[in-house]
N, C-alpha and C positions, 0 to 999 in steps of 0.2 A: 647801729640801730638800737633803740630802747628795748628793754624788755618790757613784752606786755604783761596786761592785767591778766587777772584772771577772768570777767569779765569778755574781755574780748578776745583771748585761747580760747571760751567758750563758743562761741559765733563763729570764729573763723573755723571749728573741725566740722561743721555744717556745710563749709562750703567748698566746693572742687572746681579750683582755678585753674585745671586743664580742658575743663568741659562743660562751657556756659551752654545756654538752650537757644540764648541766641546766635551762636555760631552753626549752626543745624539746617541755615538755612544758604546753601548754595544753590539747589535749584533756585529759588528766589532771585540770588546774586547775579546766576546766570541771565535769567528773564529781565533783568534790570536794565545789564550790560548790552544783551541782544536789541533789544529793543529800545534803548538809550534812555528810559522812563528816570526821570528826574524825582519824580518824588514817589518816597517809598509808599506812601498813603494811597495814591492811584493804583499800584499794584495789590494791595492789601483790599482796597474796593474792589479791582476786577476781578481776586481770589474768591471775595466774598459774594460776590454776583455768580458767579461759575459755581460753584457750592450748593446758593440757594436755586439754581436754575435744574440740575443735577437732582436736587431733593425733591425740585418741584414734578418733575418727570417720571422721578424712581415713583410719588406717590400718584401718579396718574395710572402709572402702571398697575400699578395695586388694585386699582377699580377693577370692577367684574368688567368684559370686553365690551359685554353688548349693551352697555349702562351708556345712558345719552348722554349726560353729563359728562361722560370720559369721552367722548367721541367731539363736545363741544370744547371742554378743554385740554383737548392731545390738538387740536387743530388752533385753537387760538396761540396755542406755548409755539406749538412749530411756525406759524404764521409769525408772527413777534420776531422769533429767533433770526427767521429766513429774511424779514425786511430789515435786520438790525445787522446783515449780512455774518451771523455768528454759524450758522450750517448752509451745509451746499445746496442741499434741494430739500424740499415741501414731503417726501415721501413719506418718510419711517422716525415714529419718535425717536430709534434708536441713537443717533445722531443728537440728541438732547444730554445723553447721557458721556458725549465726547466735548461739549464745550469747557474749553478751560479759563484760564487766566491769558493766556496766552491767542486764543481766539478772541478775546477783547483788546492787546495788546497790538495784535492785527489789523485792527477796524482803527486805529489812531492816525491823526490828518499825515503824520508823519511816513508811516508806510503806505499810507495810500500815495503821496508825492511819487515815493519811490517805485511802487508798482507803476505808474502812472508815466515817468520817465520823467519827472517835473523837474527831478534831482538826483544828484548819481548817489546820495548814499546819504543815511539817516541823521547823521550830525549837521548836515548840508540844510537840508528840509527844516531841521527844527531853529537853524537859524534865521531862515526864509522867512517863518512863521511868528518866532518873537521881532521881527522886525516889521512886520504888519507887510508883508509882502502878496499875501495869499487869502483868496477869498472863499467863502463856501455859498455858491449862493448870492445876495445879495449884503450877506455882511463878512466883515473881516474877523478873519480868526487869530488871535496871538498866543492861544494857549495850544501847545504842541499836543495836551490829553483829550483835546475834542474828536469825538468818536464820529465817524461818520459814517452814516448806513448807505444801502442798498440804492435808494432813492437818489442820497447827496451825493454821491461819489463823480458822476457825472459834472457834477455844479463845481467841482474844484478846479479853481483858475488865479490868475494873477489878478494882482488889483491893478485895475487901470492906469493908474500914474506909478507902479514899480518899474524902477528900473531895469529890472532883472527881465522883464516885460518885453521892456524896448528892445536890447540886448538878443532876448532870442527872437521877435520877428526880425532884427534886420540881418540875422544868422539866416533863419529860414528865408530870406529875402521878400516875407511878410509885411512888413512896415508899409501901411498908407501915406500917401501926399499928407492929407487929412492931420495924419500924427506931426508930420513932418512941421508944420505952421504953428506947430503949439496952440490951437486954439481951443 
């Protein structure tokens, strides 16, 4: 190896190459792994949604109790929160103050599959899903970070012409005539 400059001995006693700030981040890695999330930038969004959701609560909090404005906006955040299925019940702002990254992580088309029984397990679902296998509703979903609320979780189904479709009604011995004629 060459010797360095002096220049660059300068620089490098600035820096400590056993403890970058980006290795700090294993909770992260964990939440990536758990939840199979492909790109790091959807998790770094759900961080940041969780964060400001968190602030937005702590600062409701802060209102005087009996101020109408806090009683209009503790019920719009909780209403929001609860149709976006990120808290359990309508009750207690408290609950605003526990959403994470990870309760948006939850609400993704990929563990609703698996809550659902659609698929045995999250690598499964998300190949389901970039293959255009799976509907929400009346359109098709290919991105595995489509978040589904409250409302659409019911509407998650197969698309009519997958395979995978066919496969388990004629498992569940579901399959119509109707299917059977290709028409």
């Amino acid at each position: 190896m060459r010797q360095l400059k002096y220049a660059e001995k300068k620089l490098l006693k600035h820096t400590d190459f056993l403890k970058w700030e980006v290795d700090n981040n294993l909770k992260e890695v964990k939440i990536l792994k758990r939840y199979m999330i492909q790109r790091r930038d959807d998790y770094t969004l759900y961080n940041k949604m969780s964060r400001e959701t968190r602030e937005l609560a702590n600062k409701i909090k802060d209102l005087d109790p009996k101020d109408p404005f806090r009683m209009e906006a503790s019920g719009r955040l909780i209403e929001k929160l609860y149709t976006m299925g990120l808290i359990p019940t309508k009750w207690n702002l408290e609950f605003c103050n526990r959403v994470s990254a990870s309760s948006f992580c939850r609400r993704r088309l990929p563990c609703i599959m698996v809550r659902n029984k659609m698929s045995p397990n999250l690598s499964t679902a998300i190949t389901f899903i970039e293959h255009g296998h799976i509907r929400v509703g009346p359109e098709v979903v290919k991105d595995p970070a489509f978040l589904v609320t409250r409302a659409l979780e019911d509407y998650v189904t197969w698309v009519d012409t997958s395979a995978i479709r066919k496969h388990v009604k004629e498992y569940n011995e579901e399959r119509d005539d109707f299917d059977l004629s290709n028409c």
